[in-house]
N, C-alpha and C positions, 0 to 999 in steps of 0.2 A: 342711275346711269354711271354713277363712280367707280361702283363694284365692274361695271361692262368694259369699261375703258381702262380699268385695272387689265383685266381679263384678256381683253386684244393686243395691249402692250406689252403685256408677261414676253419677253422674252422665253421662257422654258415652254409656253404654249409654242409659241411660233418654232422654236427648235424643232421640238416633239411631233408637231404638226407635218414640220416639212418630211423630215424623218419618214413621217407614215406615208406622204404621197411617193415617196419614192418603192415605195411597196408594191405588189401585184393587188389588185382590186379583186377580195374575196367574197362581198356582195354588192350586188345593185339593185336597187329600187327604182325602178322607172316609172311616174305618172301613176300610181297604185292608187285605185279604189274600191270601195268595199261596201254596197249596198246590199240592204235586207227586204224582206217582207213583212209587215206589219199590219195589227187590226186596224189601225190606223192608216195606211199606208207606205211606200216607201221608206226608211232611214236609211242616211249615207253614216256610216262608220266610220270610213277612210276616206279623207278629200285629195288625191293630186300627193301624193305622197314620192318624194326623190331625195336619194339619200345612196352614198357609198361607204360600204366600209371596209377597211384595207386587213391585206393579213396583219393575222395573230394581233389585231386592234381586241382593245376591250370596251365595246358601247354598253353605253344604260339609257332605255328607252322610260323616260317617265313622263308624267302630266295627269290634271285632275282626274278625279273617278270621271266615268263615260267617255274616256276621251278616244278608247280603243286600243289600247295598249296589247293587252289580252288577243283582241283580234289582228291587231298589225302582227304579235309574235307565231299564232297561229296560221295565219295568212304564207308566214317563211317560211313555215312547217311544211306547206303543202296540205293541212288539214280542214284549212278555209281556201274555198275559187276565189281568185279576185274578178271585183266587176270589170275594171279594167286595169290597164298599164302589166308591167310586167315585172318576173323576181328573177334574175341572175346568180349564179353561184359559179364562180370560176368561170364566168363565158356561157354556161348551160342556164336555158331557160328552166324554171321549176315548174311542171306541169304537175306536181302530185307529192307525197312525202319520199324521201330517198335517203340511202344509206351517208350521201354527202352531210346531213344536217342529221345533229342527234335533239332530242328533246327532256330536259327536266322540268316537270311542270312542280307547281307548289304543295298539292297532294304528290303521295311516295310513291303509286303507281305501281309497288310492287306485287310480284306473285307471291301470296301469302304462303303456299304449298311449296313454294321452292325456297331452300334456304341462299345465304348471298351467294355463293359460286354457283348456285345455278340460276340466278337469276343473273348474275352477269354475262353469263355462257348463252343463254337463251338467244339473243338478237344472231350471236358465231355462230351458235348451230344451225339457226336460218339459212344463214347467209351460206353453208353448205359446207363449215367448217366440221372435219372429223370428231369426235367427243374429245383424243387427246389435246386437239389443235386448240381445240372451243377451251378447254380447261387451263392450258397455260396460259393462252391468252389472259384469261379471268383473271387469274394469280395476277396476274403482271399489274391490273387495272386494281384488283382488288388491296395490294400491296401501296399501288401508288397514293387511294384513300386513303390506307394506314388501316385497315380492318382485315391483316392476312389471321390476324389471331381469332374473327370474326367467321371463317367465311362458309363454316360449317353448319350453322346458328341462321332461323326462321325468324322474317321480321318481326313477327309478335317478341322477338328477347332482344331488340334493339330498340332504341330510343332514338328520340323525332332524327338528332343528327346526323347518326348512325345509318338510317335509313337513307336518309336523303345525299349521305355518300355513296350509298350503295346505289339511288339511282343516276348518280354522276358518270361512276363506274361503269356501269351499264349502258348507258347515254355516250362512251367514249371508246365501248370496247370495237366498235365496230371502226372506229377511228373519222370518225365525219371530219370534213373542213370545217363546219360553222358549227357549233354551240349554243343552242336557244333554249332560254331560261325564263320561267314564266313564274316571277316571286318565290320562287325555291324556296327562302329562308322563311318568308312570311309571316310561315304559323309556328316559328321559333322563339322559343325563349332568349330575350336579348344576350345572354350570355351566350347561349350557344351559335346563336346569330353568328356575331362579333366572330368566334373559332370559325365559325364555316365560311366567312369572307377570308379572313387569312388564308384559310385551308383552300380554298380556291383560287384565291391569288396564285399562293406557290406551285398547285399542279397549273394552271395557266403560263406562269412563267419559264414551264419545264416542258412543253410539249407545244407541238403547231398547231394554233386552233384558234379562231377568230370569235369571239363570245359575242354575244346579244343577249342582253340582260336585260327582263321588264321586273321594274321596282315599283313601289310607290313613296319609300323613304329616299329622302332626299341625304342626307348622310352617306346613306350606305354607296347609291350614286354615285357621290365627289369621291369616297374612299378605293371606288373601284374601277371606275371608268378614268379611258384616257378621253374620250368625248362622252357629253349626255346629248341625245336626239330629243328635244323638250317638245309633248305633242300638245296642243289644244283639243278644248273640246267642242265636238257640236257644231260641226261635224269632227275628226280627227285630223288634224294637219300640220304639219310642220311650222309652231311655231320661230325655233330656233332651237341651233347645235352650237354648244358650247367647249370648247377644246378646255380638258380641265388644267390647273395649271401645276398642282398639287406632283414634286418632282413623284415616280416609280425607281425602285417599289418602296410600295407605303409600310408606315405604323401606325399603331397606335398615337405617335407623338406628332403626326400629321393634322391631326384632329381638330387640333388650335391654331394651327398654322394660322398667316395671314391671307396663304393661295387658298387653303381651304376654307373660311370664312365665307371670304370674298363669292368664292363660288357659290356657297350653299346661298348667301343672300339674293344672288342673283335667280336663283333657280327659283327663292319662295316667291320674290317679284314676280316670276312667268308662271308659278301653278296657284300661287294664294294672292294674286291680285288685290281681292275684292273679303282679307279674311275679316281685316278690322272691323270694314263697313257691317259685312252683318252679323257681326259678333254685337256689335253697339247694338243691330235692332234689336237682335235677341234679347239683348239686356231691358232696352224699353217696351218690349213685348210678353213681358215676362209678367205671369199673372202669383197672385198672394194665397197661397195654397193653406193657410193655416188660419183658426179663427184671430178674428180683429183686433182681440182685446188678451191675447196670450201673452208671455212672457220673452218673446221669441224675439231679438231685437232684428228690426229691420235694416233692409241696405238699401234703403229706395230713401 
């Protein structure tokens, strides 16, 4: 409760905070539910789910595995129907996916046959851009990644980062208002992690674009987000949104901070509740895998 009450009285929260309500409201969540069909029966996914998030905001949607993270960010997409309530984006209902919201999921998604500039160009050509039109565009997006010396070159000669800037690129050539990010970095090597958080900070802080990012690292969260949306599980729902306090834009020397501390402890209180407790069973339930009378010193 120390860490919370840190948290609401930050002053740089509540600054930051006001700050954003005086913003135009770039999504709304209304009453959102999201139930399935099961051999079982019914599961609800999504419980009553209400949430805004303000232009060029940076949210981090996280909470334990099952909690529907995965499906609340596809739900924005347009790629899940919700059971009920409804998604907003500038005032327009989301009936379907649309060129407003772009999508990087945590696979690369890419066209292996197309190298980067055509696979940036891909979504502008769609959209009924001419090939020169489609092409500078690309440059421009392809440049802003940092991979103009790249853009010739088939994902197979690009590494996990590499990739997954290309599908950023991609994901923003059309120019969406929202940003849905579905653990992008996940299956990165921490160092390259670590670069492609920076590296998305900076294109974020350079262009208009409201991000929604689902994690399940709690670090990465506080380093990125101005709010986290913390969801429960079982059904999924809105435990609590945290204004981070951690001043923008961040470093690396943020990390130790006392605002960033604070928050990351708060966050493992709402998703690892219960870690200790069954960590202890595990330990008492732990069976003696080796013969009785070996050399092997015991910890029991």
């Amino acid at each position: 409760m120390k860490d919370l009450e840190y948290l609401q009285q930050s002053t740089a929260v509540k600054n930051r905070f006001e700050r954003l309500k005086k913003r135009p409201v770039a999504l709304e969540v209304k009453n959102l539910s999201k139930r399935f069909q099961s051999p079982k029966g019914e599961v609800t996914a999504l419980n009553n789910i209400n949430f805004k998030a303000y232009r060029r905001e940076f949210v981090c949607v996280i909470g334990p595995s099952g909690c529907g993270k995965s499906t609340f960010v596809r739900t924005l997409a347009g790629l899940e129907q919700a059971s009920e309530g409804s998604i907003l984006v500038n005032g327009s209902e989301v009936t379907g996916p649309g060129s407003d919201r772009g999508m990087v999921f945590q696979g690369y998604t890419l066209f292996p046959w197309l190298s980067v500039k055509q696979n940036v160009m891909f979504g502008l050509r769609r959209a009924g851009h001419s090939k020169a039109q489609a092409e500078e565009q690309a440059m421009q997006w392809i440049d802003l990644v940092g991979l103009s010396k790249f853009a010739e070159n088939y994902p197979s000669q690009l590494s996990g980062g590499m990739k997954q800037r290309v599908a950023i690129a991609r994901a923003l050539a059309n120019q969406p208002k929202i940003l849905l990010m579905d653990e992008p970095f996940g299956a990165l090597d921490p160092q390259t992690r670590a670069k492609m958080q920076s590296h998305l900070m900076e294109i974020w802080q350079n262009i208009d674009i409201t991000i929604v990012f689902i994690t399940h690292d709690l670090d990465e969260a506080v380093y990125l987000a101005d709010r986290i949306l913390v969801l429960k599980a079982h059904p999924g729902e809105v435990q609590e949104v945290i204004e981070v306090a951690v001043p923008q834009p961040r470093n690396a020397g943020h990390l130790h901070s006392q605002e960033f501390l604070a928050c990351k402890r708060r966050l493992e209180a709402l998703v690892h509740p219960d870690d200790e407790t069954e960590m202890n069973k595990d330990h008492l339930n732990m069976v003696r895998m080796v013969h009785v009378h070996d050399d092997v010193p015991s910890v029991f």
